[in-house]
C-alpha positions as CSV (number, residue, x, y, z in Angstrom):
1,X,-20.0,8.1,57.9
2,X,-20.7,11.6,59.8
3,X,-23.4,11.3,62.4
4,X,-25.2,14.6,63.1
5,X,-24.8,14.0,67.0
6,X,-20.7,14.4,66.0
7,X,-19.1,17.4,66.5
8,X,-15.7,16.1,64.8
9,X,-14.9,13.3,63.1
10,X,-11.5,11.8,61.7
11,X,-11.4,8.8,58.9
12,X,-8.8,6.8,58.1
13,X,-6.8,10.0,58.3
14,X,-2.9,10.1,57.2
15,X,-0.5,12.6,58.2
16,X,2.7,12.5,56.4
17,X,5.8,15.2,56.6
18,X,9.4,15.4,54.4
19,X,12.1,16.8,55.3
20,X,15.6,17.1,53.7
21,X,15.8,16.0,49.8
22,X,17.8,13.2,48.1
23,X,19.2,10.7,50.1
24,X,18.9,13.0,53.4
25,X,15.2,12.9,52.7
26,X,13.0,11.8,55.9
27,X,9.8,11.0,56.1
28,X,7.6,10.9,59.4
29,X,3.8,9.4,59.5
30,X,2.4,11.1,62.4
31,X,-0.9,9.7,61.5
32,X,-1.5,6.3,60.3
33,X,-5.1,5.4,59.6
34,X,-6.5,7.6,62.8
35,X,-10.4,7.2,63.0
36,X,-11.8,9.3,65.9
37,X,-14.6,10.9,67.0
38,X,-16.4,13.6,69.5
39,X,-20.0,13.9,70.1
40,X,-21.3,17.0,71.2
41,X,-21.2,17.4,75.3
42,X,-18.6,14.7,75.5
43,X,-14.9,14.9,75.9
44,X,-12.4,11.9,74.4
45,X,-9.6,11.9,75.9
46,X,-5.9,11.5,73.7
47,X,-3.4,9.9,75.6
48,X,0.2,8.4,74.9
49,X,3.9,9.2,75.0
50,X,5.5,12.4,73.4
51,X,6.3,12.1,69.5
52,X,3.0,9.6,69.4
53,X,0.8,12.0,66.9
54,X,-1.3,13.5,69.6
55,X,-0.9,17.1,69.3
56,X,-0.7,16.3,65.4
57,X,-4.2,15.0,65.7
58,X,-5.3,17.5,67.4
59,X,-4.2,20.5,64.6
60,X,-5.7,18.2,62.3
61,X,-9.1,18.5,63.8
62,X,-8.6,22.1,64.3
63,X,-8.0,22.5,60.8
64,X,-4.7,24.0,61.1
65,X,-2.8,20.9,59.3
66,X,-4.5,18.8,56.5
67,X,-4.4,15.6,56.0
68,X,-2.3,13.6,53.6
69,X,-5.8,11.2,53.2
70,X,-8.6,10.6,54.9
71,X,-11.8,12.6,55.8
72,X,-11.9,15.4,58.4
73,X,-15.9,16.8,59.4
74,X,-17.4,19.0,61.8
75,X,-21.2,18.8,62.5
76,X,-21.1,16.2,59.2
77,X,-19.5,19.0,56.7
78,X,-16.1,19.0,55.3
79,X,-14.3,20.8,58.2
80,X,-12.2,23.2,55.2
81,X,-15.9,24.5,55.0
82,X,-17.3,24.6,58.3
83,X,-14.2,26.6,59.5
84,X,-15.6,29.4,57.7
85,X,-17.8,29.7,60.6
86,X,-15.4,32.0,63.1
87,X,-15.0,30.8,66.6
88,X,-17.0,27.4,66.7
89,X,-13.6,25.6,66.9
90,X,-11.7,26.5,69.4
91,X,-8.2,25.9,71.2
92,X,-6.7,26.3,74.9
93,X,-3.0,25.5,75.0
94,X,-0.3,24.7,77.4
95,X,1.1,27.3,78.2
96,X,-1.1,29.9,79.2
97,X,2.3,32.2,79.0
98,X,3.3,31.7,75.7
99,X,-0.5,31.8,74.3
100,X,-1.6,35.3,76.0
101,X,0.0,38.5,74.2
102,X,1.6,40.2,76.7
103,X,1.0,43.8,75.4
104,X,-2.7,43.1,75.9
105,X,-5.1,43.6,78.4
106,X,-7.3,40.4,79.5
107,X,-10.5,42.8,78.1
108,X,-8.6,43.3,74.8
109,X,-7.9,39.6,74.6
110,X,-10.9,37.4,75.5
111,X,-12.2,39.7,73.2
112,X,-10.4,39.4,70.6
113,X,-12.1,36.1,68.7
114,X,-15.4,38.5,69.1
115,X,-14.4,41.4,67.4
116,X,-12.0,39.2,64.4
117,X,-16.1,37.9,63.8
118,X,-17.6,41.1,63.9
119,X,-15.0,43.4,63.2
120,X,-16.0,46.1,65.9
121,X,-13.8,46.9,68.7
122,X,-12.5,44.6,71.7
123,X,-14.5,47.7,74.1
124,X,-17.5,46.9,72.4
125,X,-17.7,43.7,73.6
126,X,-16.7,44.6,77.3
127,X,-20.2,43.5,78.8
128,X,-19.5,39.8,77.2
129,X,-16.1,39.9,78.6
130,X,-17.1,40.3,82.3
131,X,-19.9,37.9,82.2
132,X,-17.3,35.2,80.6
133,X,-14.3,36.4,83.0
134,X,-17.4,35.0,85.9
135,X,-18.5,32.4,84.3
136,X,-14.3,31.0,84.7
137,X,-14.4,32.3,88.2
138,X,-12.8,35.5,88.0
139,X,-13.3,39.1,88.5
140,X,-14.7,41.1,86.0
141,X,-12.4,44.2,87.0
142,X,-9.4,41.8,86.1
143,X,-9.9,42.9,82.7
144,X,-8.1,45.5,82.9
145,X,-4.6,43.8,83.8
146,X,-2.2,42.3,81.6
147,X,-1.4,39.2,81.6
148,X,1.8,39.3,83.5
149,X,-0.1,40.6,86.8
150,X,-2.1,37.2,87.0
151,X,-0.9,33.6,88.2
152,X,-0.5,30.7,86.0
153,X,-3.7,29.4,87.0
154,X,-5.7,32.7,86.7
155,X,-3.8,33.2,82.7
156,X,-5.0,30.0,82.1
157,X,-8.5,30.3,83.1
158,X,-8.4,33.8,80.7
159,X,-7.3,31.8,78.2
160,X,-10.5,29.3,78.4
161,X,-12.2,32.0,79.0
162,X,-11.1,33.3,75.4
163,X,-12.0,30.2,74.1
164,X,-15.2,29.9,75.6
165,X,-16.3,33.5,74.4
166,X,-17.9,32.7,70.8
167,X,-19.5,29.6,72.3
168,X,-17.9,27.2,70.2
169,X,-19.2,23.8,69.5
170,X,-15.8,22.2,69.8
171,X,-12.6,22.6,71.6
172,X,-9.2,20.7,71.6
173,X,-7.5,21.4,74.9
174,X,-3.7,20.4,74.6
175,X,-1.9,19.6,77.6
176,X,-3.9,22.3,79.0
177,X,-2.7,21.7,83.2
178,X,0.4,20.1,82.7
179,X,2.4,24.0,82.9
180,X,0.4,24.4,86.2
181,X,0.8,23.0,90.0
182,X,-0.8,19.7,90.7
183,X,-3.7,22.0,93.0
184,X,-4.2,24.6,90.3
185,X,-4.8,21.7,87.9
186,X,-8.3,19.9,89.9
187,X,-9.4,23.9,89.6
188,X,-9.0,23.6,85.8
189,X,-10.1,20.6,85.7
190,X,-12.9,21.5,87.8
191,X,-13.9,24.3,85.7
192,X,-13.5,22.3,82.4
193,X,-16.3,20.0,83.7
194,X,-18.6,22.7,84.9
195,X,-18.5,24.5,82.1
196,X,-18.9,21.8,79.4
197,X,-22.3,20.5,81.7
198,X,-22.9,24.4,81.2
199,X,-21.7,25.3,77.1
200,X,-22.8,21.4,76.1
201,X,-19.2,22.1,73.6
202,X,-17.5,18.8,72.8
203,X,-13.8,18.7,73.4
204,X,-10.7,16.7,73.0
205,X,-8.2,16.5,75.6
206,X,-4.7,15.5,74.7
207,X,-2.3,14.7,77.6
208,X,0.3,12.7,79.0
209,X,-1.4,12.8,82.6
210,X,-3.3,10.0,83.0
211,X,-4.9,11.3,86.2
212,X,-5.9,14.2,84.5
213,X,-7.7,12.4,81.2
214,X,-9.3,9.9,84.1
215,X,-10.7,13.1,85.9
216,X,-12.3,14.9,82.6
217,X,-13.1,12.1,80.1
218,X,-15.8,10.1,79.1
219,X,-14.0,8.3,76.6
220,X,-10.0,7.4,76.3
221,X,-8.3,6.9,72.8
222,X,-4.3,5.7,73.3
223,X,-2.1,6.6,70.5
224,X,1.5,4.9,69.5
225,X,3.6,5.8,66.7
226,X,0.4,7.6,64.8
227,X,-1.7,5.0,65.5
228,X,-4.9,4.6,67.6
229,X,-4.3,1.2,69.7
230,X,-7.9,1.5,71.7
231,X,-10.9,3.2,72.4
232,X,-12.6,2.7,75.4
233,X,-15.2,4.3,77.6
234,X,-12.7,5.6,80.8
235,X,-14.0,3.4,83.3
236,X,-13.3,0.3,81.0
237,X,-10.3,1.6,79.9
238,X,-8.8,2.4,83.8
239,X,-10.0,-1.4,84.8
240,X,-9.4,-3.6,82.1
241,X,-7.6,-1.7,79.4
242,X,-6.9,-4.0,76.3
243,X,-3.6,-3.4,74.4
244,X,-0.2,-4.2,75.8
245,X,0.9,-0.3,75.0
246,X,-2.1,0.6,77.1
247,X,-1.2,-1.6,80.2
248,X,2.2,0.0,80.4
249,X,1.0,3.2,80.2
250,X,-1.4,2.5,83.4
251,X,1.5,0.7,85.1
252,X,3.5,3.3,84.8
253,X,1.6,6.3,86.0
């Protein structure tokens, strides 16, 4: 049952996909029964090998796949509904490169989610821009580069930046320092922290690092083959974790 201090919440949730017809027909079930849950200021952290379900989890709670079953809520409302609200989910990728459109200038595109809600122009919201190009620890004047004059680690701060700018109450971050270098990741990190202690947003962070997920979580779910094996709080999980998948994950890190 939704809780009001939960910012998203997953039950019993399925996620099935076809491919092919007749006897070519496949069927994958990325999702098998996933319960999960984010309370607000808190990050969960998603953890398990590639082809697990993770980043299929994580467009299902960004409303961007739907279920096959199962419930899907965001501050205790169907989440089909509460996405009418623009900008209070919210999304940083992994690749910072791929994510930013390269004809844009940072100004135009932290603003963008702004003026898709309002529908006045990016300029309009340049004051809002600067304050939130600070608030990720960069220059204000950088708004008016593109993204192809900026490092990895600056693009990917303007892209939390972007994320950041309709003060969203949740945000999935997916694999969101595993494109950068290992020292341009404890920034990230860093600022991930700061800025949740500053926003109070909720957020799940998928990743195969688990350095990374120790660093920013406050809670660790392991996924395998669609399934969650255990949930723990991170210092449990990191000293005595549970399931045999979860022990070899550890081990091998």
């Amino acid at each position: 049952m939704s809780t009001p201090e939960n910012v998203v919440e997953l039950r019993d949730v399925d996620a099935v996909f076809t491919s092919g017809r007749g006897r070519a027909r496949r069927v994958l079930r990325a999702m098998r029964g996933v319960d999960l849950h984010v309370a607000a200021g808190e990050t969960l952290g998603l953890v398990g090998e590639s082809g697990s379900g993770k980043s299929t989890t994580g467009a299902v709670a960004l409303g961007l796949r739907r279920p096959t079953s199962g419930t899907v809520t965001f501050l205790g409302e169907p989440l089909r509904r509460a996405r009418r609200r623009p900008g209070a989910i919210q999304a940083v990728l992994q690749n910072p490169h791929w994510s930013l459109n390269p004809r844009l200038r940072v100004g135009a595109t932290v603003a963008e989610p702004l003026a898709a809600r309002d529908g006045r122009s990016p300029n309009a919201h340049r004051d809002a821009v600067r304050r939130m190009l600070e608030q990720v620890g960069l220059p204000p004047d950088l708004d008016a580069r593109h993204p192809h004059e900026l490092s990895g680690g600056q693009r990917q701060r303007v892209a939390i930046a972007r994320a950041l700018i309709t003060e969203p109450r949740f945000i999935v971050f997916d694999e969101a320092v595993s494109a950068l270098d290992v020292s341009v990741q404890a920034q990230i990190l860093n600022l991930i922290r700061d800025l949740q202690e500053l926003h109070g947003f909720g957020s799940l962070f998928i990743s195969h690092d688990l350095a990374a997920v120790r660093y920013v979580a406050h809670r660790v779910a392991v996924m395998l083959r669609g399934e969650i094996v255990e949930t723990a709080p991170t210092s449990v999980f990191y000293d005595v974790p549970r399931h045999p998948y979860s022990r070899r994950l550890l081990e091998a890190t």
